[in-house]
N, CA, C and O atoms as a CHARMM CRD file, in Angstrom:
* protein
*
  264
    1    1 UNK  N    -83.71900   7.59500 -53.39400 PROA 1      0.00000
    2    1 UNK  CA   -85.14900   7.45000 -53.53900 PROA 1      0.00000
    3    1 UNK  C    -85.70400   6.30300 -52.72100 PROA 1      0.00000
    4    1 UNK  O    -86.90000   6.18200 -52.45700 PROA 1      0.00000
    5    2 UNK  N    -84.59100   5.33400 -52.27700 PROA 2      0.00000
    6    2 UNK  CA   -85.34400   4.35000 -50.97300 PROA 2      0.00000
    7    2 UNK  C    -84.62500   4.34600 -49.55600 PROA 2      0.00000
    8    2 UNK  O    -83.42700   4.62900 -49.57800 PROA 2      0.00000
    9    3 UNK  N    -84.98200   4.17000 -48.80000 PROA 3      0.00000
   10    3 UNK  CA   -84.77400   3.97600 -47.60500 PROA 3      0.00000
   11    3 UNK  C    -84.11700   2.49400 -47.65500 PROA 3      0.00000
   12    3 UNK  O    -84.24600   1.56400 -48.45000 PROA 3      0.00000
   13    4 UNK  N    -83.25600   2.68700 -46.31500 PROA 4      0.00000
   14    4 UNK  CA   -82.14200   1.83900 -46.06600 PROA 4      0.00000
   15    4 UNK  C    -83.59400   0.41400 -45.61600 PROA 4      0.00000
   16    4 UNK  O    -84.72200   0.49600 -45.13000 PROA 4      0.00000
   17    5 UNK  N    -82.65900  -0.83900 -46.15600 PROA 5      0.00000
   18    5 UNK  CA   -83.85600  -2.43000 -46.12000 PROA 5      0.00000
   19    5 UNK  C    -84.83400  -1.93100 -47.29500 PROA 5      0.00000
   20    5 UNK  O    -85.35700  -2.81100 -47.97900 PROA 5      0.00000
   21    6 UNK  N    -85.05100  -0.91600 -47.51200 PROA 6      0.00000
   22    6 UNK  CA   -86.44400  -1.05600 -48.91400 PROA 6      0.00000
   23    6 UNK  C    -85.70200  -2.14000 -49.94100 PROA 6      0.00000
   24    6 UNK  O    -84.61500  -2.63000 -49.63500 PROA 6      0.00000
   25    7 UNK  N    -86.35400  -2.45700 -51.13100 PROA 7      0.00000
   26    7 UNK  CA   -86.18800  -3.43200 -52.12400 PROA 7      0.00000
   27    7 UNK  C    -85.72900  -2.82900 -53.10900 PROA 7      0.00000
   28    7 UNK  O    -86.66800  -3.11700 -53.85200 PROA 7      0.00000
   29    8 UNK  N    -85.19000  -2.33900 -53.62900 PROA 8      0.00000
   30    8 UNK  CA   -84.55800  -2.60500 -55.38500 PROA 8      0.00000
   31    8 UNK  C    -85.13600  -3.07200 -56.62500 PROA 8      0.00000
   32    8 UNK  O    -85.20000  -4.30100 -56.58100 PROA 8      0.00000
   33    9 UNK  N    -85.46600  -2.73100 -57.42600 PROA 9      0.00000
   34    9 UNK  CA   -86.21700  -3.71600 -58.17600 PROA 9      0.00000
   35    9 UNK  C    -85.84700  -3.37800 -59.83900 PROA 9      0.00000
   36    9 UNK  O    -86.51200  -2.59600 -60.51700 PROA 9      0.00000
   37   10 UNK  N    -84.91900  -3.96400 -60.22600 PROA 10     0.00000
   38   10 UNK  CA   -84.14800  -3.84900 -61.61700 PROA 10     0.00000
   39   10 UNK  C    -84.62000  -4.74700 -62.73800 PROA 10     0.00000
   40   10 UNK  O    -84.00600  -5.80500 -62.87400 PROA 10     0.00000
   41   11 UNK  N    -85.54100  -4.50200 -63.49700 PROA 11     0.00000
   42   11 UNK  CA   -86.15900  -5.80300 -64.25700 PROA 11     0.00000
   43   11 UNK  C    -85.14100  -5.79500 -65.66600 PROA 11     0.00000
   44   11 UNK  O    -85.10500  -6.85800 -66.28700 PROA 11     0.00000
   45   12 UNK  N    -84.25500  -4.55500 -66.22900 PROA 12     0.00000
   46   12 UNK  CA   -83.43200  -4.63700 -67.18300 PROA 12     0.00000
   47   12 UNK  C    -82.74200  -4.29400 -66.96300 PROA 12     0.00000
   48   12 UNK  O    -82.45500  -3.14500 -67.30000 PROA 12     0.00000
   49   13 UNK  N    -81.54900  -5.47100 -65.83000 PROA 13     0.00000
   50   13 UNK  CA   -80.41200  -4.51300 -65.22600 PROA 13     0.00000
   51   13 UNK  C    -79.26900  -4.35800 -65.97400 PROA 13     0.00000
   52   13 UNK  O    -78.43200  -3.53300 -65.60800 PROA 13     0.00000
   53   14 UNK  N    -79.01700  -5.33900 -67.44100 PROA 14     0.00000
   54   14 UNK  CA   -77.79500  -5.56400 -67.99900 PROA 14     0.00000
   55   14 UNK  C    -76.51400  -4.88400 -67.38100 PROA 14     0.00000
   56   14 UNK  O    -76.47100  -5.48100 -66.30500 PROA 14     0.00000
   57   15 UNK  N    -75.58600  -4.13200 -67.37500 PROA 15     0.00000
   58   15 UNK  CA   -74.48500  -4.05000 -66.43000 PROA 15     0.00000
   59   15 UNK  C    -74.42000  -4.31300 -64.71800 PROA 15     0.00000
   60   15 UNK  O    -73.64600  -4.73800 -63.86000 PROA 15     0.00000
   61   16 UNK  N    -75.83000  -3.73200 -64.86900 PROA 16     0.00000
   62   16 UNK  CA   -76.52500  -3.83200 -63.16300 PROA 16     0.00000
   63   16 UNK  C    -75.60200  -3.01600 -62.38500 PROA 16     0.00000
   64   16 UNK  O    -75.29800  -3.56300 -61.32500 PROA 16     0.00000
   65   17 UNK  N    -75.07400  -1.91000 -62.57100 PROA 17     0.00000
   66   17 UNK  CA   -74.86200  -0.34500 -61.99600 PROA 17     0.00000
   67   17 UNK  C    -75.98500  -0.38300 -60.76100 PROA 17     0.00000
   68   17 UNK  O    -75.79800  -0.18500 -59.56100 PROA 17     0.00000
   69   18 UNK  N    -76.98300  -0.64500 -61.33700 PROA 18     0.00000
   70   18 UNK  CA   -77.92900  -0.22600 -59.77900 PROA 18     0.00000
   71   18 UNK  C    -78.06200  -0.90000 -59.06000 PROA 18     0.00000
   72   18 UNK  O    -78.17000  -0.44600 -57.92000 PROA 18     0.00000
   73   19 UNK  N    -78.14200  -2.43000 -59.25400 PROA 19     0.00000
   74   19 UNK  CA   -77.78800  -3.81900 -58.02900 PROA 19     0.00000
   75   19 UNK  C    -76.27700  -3.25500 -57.31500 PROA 19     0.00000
   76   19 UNK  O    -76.00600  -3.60300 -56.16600 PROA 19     0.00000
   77   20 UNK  N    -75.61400  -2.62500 -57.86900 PROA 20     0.00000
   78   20 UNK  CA   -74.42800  -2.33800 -57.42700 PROA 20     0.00000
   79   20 UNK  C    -74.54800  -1.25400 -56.93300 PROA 20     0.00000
   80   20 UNK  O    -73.97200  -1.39100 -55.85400 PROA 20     0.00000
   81   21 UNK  N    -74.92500  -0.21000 -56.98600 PROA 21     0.00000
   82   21 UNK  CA   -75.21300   0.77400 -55.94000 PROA 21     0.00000
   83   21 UNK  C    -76.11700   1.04000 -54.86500 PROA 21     0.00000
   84   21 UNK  O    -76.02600   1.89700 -53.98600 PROA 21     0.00000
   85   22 UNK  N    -77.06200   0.12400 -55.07700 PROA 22     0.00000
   86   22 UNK  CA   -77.89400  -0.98500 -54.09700 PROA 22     0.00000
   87   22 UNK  C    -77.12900  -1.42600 -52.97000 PROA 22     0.00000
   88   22 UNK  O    -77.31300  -1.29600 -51.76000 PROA 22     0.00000
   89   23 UNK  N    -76.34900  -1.90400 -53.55300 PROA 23     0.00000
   90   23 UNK  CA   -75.60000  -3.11000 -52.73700 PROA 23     0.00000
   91   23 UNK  C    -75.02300  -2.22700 -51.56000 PROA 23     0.00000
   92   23 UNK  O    -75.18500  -2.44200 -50.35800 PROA 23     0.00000
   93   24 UNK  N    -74.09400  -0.86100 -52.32600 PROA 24     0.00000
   94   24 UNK  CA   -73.35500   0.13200 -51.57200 PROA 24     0.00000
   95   24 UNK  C    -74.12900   0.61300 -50.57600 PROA 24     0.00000
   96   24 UNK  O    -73.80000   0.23400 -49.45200 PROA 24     0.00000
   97   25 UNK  N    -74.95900   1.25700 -50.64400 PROA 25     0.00000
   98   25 UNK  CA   -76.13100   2.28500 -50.33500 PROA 25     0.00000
   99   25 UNK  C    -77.28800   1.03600 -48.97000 PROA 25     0.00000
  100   25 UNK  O    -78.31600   1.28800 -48.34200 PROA 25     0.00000
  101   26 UNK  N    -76.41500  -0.23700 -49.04700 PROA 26     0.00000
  102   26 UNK  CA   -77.58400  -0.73600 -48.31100 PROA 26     0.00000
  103   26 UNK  C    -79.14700  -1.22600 -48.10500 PROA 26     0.00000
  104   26 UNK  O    -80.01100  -1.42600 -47.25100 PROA 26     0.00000
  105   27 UNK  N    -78.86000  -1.27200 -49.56100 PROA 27     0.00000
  106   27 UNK  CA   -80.95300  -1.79300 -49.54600 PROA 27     0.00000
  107   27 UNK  C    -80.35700  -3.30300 -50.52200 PROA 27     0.00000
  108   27 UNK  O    -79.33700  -3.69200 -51.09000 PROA 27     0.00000
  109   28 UNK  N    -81.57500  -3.70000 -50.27600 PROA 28     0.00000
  110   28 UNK  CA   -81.83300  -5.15200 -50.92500 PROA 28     0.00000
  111   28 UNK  C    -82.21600  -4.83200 -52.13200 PROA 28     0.00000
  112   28 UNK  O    -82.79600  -3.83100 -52.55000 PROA 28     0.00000
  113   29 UNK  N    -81.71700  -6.07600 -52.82200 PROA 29     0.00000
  114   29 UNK  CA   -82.13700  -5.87200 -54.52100 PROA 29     0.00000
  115   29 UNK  C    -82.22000  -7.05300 -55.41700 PROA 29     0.00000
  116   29 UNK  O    -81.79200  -8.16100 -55.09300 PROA 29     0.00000
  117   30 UNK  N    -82.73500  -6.80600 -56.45600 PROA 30     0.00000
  118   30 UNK  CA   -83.13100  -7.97300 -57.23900 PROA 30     0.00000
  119   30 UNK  C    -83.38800  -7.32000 -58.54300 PROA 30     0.00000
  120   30 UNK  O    -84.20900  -6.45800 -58.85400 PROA 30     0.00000
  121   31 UNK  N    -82.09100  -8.21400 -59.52400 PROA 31     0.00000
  122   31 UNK  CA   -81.67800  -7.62400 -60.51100 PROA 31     0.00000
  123   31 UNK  C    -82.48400  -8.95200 -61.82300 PROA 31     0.00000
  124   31 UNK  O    -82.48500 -10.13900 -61.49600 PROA 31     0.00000
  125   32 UNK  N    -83.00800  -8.57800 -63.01700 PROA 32     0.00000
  126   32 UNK  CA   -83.30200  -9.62000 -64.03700 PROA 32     0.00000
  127   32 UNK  C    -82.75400  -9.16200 -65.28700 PROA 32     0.00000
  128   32 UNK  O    -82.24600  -8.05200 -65.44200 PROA 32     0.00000
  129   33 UNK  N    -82.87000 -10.04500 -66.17600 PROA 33     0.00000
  130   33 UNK  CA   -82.30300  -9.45600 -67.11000 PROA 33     0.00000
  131   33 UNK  C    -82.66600 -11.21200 -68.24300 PROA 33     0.00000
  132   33 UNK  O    -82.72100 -12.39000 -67.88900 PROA 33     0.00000
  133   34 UNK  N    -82.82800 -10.56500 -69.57500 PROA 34     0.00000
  134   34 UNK  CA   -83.21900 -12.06000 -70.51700 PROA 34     0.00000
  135   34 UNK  C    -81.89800 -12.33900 -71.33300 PROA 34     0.00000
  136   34 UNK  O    -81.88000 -13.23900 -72.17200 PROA 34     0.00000
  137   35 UNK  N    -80.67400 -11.47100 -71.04800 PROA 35     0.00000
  138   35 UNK  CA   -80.12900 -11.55600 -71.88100 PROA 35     0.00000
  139   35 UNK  C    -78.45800 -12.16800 -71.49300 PROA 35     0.00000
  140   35 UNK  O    -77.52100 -11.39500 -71.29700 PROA 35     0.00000
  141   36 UNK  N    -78.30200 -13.99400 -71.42400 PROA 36     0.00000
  142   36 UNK  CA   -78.07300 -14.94900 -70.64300 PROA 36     0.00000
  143   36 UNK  C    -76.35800 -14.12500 -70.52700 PROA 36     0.00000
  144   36 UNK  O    -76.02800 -14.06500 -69.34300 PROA 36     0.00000
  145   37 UNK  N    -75.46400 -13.62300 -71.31900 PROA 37     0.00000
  146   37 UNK  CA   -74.47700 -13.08400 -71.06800 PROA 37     0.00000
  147   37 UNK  C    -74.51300 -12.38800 -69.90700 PROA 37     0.00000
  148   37 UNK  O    -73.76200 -12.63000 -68.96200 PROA 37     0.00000
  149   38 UNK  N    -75.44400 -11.43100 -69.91800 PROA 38     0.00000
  150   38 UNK  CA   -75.40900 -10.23000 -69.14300 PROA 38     0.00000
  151   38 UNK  C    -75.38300 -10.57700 -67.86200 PROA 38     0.00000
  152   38 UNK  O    -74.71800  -9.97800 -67.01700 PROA 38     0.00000
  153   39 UNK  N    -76.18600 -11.67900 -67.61500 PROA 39     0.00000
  154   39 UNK  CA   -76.44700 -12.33100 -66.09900 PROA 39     0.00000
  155   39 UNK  C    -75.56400 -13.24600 -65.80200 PROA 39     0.00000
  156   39 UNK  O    -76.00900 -13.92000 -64.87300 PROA 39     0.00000
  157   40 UNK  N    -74.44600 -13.63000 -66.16100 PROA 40     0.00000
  158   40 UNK  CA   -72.99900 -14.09900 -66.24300 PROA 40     0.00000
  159   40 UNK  C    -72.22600 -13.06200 -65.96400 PROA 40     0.00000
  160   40 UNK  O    -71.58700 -13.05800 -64.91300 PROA 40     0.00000
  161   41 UNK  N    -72.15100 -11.95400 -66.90400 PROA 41     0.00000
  162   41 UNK  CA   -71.19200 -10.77100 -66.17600 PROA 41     0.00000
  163   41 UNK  C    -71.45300 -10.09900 -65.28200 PROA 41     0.00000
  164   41 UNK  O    -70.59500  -9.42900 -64.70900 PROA 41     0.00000
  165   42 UNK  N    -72.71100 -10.11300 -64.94100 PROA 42     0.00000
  166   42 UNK  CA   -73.80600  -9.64100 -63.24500 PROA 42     0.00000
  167   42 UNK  C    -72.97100 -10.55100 -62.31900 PROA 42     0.00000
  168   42 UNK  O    -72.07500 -10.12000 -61.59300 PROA 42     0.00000
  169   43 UNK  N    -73.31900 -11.76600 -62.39900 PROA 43     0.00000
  170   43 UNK  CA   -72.50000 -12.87100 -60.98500 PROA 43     0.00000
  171   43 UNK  C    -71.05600 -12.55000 -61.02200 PROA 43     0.00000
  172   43 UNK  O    -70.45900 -12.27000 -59.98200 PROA 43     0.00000
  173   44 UNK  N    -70.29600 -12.58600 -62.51300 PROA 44     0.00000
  174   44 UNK  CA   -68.82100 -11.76300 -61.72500 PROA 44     0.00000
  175   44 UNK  C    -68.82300 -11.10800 -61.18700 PROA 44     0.00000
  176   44 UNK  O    -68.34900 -11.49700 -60.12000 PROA 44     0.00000
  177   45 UNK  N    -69.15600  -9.86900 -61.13600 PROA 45     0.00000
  178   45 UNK  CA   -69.12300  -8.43200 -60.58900 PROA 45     0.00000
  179   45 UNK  C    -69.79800  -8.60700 -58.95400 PROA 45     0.00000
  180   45 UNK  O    -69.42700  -7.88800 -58.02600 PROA 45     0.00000
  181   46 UNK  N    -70.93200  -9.78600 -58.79800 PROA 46     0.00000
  182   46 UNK  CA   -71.26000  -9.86900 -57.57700 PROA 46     0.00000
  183   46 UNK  C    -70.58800 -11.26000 -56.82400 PROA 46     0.00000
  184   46 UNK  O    -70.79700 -11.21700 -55.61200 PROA 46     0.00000
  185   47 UNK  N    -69.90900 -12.35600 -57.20900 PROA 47     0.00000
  186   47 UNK  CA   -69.52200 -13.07600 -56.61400 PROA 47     0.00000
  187   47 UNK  C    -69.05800 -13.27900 -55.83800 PROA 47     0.00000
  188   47 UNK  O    -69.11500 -14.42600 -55.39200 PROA 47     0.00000
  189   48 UNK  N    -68.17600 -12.10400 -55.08200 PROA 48     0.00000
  190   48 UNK  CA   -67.23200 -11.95500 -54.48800 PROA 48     0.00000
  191   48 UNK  C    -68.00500 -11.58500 -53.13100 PROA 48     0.00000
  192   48 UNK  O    -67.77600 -12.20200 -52.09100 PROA 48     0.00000
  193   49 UNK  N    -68.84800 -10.63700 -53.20300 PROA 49     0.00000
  194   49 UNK  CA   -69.67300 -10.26300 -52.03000 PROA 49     0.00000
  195   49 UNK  C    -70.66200 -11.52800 -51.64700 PROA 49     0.00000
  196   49 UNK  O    -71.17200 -12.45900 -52.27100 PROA 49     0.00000
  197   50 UNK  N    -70.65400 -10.95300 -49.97800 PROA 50     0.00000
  198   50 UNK  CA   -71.41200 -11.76200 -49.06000 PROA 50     0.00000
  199   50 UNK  C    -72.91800 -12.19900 -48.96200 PROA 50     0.00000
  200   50 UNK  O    -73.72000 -11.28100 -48.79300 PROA 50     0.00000
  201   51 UNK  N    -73.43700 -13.55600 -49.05000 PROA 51     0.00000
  202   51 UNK  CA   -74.42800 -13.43500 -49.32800 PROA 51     0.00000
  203   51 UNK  C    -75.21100 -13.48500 -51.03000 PROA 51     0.00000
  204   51 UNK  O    -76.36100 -13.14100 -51.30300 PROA 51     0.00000
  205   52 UNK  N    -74.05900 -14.07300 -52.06000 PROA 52     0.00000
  206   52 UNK  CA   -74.62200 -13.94100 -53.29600 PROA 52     0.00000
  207   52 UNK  C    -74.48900 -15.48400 -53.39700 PROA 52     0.00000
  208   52 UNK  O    -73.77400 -16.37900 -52.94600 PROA 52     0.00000
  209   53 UNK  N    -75.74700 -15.29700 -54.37700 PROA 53     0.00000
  210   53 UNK  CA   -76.50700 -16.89200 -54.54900 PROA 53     0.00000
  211   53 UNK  C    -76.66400 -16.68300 -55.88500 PROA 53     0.00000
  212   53 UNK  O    -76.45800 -15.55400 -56.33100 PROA 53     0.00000
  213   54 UNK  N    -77.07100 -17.78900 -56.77200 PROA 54     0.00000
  214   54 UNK  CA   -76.94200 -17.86700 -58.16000 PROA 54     0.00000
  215   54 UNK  C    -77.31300 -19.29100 -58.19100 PROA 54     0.00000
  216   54 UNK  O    -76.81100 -20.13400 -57.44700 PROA 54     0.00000
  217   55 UNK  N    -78.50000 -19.60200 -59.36700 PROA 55     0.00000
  218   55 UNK  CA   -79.12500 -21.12700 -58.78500 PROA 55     0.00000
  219   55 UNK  C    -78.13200 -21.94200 -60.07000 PROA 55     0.00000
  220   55 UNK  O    -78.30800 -21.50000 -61.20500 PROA 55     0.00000
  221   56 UNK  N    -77.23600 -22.96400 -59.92700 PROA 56     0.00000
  222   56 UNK  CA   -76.69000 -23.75800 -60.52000 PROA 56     0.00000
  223   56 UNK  C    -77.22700 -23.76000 -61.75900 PROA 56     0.00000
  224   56 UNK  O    -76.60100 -23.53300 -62.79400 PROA 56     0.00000
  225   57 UNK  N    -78.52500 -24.04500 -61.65900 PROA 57     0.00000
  226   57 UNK  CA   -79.03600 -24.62200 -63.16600 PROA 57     0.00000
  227   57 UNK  C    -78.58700 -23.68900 -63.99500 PROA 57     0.00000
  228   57 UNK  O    -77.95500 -24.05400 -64.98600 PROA 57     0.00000
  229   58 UNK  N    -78.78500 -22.53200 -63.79600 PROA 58     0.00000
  230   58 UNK  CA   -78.36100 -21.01200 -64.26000 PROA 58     0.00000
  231   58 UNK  C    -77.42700 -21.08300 -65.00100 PROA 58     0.00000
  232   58 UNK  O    -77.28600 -20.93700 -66.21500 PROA 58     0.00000
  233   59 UNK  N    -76.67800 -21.36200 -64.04700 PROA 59     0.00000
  234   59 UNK  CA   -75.33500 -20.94000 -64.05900 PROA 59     0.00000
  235   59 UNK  C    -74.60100 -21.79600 -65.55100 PROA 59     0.00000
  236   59 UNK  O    -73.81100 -21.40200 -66.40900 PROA 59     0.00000
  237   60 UNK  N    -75.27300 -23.04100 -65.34100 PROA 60     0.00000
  238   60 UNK  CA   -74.55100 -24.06300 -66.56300 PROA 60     0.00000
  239   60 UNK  C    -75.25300 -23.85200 -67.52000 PROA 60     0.00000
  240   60 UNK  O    -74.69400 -24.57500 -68.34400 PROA 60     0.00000
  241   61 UNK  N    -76.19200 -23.32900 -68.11400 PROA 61     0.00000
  242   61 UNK  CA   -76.73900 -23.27600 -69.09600 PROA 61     0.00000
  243   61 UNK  C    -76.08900 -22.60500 -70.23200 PROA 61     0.00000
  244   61 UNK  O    -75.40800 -21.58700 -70.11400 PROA 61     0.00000
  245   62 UNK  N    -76.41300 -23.43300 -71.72500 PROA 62     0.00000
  246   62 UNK  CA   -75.37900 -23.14100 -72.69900 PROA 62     0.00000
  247   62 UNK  C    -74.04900 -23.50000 -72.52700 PROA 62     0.00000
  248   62 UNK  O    -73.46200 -23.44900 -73.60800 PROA 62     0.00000
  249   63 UNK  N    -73.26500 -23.87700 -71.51300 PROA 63     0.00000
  250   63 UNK  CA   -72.18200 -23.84400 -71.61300 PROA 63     0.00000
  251   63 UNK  C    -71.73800 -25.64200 -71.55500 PROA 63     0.00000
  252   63 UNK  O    -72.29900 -26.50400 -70.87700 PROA 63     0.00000
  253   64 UNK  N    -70.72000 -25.79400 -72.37400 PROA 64     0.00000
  254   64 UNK  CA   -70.51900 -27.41600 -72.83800 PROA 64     0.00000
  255   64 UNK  C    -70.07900 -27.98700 -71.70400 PROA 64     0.00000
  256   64 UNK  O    -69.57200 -27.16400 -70.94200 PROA 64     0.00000
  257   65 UNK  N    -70.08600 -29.50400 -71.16700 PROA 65     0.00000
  258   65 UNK  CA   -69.66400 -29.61600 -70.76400 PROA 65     0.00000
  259   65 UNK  C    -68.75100 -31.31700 -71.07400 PROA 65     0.00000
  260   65 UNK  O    -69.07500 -32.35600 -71.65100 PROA 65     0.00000
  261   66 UNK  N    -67.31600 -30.77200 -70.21700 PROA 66     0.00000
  262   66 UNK  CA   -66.47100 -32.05400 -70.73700 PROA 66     0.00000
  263   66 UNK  C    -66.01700 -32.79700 -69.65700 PROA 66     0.00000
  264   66 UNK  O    -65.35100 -33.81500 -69.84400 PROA 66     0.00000
């Protein structure tokens, strides 16, 4: 349904299947989600690929630190 460079636009992506077939398929995307787990198991699944960003603050939130 988009053309290769169109945008993506996932506002409840929880597994984020479609940032991920996005990703395959060649278009840009932008995945949200309120639910702070979900967007933790989103950056595993994308970490590995080129080009993934994730803003620190994010990233530490909730989690203790020692």
């Amino acid at each position: 349904l988009t053309n290769e460079d169109e945008l993506v636009v996932d506002l409840f992506s929880g597994s984020n299947k479609t940032g991920l077939a996005a990703e395959r398929a060649g278009r840009r995307w932008v995945a949200c989600d309120l639910i702070l787990e979900y967007v933790r198991t989103q950056a595993e699944l994308f970490s590995s690929f080129a080009g993934f960003w994730m803003n620190p603050a994010l990233a530490c939130v909730g989690r203790s630190v020692k």
